[in-house]
N, C-alpha and C positions, 0 to 999 in steps of 0.2 A: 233269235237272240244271240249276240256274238260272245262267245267264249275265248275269253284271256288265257292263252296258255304260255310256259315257259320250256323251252327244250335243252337239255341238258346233256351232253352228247360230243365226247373228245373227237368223234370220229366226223368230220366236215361232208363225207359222202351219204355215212347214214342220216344226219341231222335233215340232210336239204333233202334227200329221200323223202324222212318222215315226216317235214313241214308239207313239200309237197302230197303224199299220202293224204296228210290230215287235211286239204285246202278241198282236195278234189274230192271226198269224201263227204267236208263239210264248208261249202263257201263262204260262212258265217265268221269259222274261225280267223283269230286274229294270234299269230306268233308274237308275243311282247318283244323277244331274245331266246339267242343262242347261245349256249354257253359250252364250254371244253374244260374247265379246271375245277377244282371244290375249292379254290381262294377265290376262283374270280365268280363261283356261283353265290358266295358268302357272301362279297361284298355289293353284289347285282340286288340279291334277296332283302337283306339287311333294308332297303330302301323301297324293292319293288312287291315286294310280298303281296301287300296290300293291292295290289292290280291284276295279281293273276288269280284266276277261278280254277288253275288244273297245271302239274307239272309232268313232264315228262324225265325221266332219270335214267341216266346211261347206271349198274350200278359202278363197274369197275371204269375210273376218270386215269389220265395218266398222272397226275398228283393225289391219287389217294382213291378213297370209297367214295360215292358223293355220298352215300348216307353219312359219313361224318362230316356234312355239311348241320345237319340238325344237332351235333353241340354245340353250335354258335347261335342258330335260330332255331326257334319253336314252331317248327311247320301248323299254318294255318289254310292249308288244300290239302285237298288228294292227291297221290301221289301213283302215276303209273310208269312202273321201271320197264328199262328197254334190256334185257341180258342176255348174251350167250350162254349163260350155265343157268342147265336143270333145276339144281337142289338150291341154286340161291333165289331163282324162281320160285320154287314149291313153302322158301320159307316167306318169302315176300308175300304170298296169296294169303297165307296165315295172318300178315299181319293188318291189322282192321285200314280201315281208310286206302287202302294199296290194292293196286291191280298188277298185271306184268306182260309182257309184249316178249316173246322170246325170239330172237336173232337165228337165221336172215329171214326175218317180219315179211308177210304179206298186208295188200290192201285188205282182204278179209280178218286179219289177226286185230288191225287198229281200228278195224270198223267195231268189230266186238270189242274193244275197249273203250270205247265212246261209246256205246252201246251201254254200257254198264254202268260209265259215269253216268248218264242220263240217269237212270235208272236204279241206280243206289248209293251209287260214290256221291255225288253231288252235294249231297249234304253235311258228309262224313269229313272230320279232318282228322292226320297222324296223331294216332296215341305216343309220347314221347318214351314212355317206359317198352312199350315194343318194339319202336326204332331202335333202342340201345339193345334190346334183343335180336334182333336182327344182325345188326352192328356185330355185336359180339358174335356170333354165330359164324359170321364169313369169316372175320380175321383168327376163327379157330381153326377153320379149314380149310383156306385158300391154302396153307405149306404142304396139306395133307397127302393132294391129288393133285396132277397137271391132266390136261385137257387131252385128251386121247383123238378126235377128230376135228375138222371143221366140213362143214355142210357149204360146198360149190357146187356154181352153175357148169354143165358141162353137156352138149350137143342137145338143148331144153329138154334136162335134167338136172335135176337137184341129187347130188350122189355125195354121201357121205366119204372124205378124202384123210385115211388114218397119219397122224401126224407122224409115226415113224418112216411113212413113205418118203415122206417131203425132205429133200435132200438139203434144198436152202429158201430162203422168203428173199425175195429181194421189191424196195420200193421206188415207186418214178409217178412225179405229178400225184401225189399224195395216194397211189392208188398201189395196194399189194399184192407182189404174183406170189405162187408158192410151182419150186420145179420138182420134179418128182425124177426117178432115174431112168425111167424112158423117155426121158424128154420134153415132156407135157410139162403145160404151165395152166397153173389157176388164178384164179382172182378170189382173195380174199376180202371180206369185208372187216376190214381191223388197220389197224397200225402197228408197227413192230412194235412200238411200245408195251400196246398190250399181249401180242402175241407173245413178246420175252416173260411177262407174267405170267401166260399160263402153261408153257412149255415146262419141259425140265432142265434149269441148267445144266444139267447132265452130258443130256443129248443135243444140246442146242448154245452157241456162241453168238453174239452180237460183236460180228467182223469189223462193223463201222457204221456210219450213221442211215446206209442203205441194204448192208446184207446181215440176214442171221445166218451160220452155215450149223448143217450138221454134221457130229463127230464121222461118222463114217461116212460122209460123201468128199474129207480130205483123201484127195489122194498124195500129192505132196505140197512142200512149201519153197518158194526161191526166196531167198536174202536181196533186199532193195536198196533202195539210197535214203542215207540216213540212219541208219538203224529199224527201221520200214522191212515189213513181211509180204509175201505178195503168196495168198493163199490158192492151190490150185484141188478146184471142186469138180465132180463130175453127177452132172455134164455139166458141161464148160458155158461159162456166165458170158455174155457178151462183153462185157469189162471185167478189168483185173478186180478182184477182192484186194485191197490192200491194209494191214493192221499196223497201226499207229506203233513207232518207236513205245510210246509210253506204254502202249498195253500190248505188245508182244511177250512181257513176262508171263503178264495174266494168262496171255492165248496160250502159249506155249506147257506153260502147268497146268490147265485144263484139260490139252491135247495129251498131256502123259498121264492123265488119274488113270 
């Protein structure tokens, strides 16, 4: 019997991942949409709710939670989130109609979530008043903590890689490296977008629309054309880091806290 699902998921690499994951898993399944925003999921849902049997939810979207998609709609499925963080996992399982897929997912993680819905989600839809608990719950504590690692693939191993290593993130063809000071490069499953989310401003600047660097992997700065920064990181990035006239103040009062 084919199941309707919807995938919710800013990131374009893990999305087509997990449609593929779910296909080959279950040939039955049918993907209605993909979705990247909580405006452009509101205004998909508002009209397609009624055709999907099962939703897939990235939680953290780059415009927002998508759980604050449910103050515009009254979720009518179950709902299994996709997250890199623990404790918003651990509060999601609590809450009734909800499953959770924690990042970077295997085919066994999403088998055992289809597994489940078969099995007891199926019939179950979001209670609204725990969504708001939910809700409420992250945006107490997403200021609290920043992310202290990411989990990369490395010589087939999976090896936890602590974000103080990571010198700068840089992105090409939608796909994320992170370089560390010996040299190495990884591949992140994210976007800088949300990487700058869970970082600490602190330690970490958004150079331009491709590089995050960190405080201490400046070694110096040259003056460019225009009013233009040209940031030098080590190790040294195959192209210049270059910071926009407009936000060189910004960088610059950062680089002195």
């Amino acid at each position: 019997m084919p199941i309707n699902i919807a995938i919710i998921e800013d990131e374009p690499a893990i999305a087509r991942n997990l449609e593929f994951t779910l296909k080959n898993l279950e040939p039955e399944i049918n993907v209605l949409q993909k979705l990247d925003s909580v405006k452009g999921s509101i205004d998909w849902l508002q009209n397609h709710m009624g055709d999907c049997q099962l939703l897939f939810m990235d939680i953290r979207l780059t415009d927002g939670l998508s759980i604050e998609i449910f103050k515009s709609i009254s979720p009518s499925v179950p709902v299994i989130f996709i997250t890199a963080y623990d404790h918003y996992a651990l509060e999601a399982f609590r809450v009734n109609g909800l499953d959770y897929i924690l990042k970077p997912f295997q085919s066994e993680d999403v088998e055992k979530a289809l597994k489940k819905y078969k099995t007891t989600l199926g019939n179950k839809t979001v209670e609204n008043d725990k969504i708001h608990e939910l809700l409420n719950y992250i945006q107490n504590n997403t200021s609290k903590s920043y992310r202290e690692a990411y989990l990369v693939h490395y010589q087939n191993k999976l090896i936890p890689l602590p974000v103080d290593k990571i010198q700068w993130f840089f992105t090409e063809q939608e796909i994320v490296y992170a370089h560390t000071a010996d040299g190495k490069k990884y591949t992140i499953e994210s976007t800088l977008d949300k990487i700058l989310a869970e970082i600490s401003p602190k330690l970490f600047f958004r150079a331009n629309r491709q590089f995050i660097v960190q405080r201490w992997a400046v070694r110096d700065i040259d003056f460019y054309f225009n009013g233009r920064l040209v940031v030098n990181v080590e190790p040294k990035p195959h192209e210049k880091i270059i910071v926009s006239k407009a936000k060189s103040p910004e960088f610059k009062k950062w680089l002195d806290e």
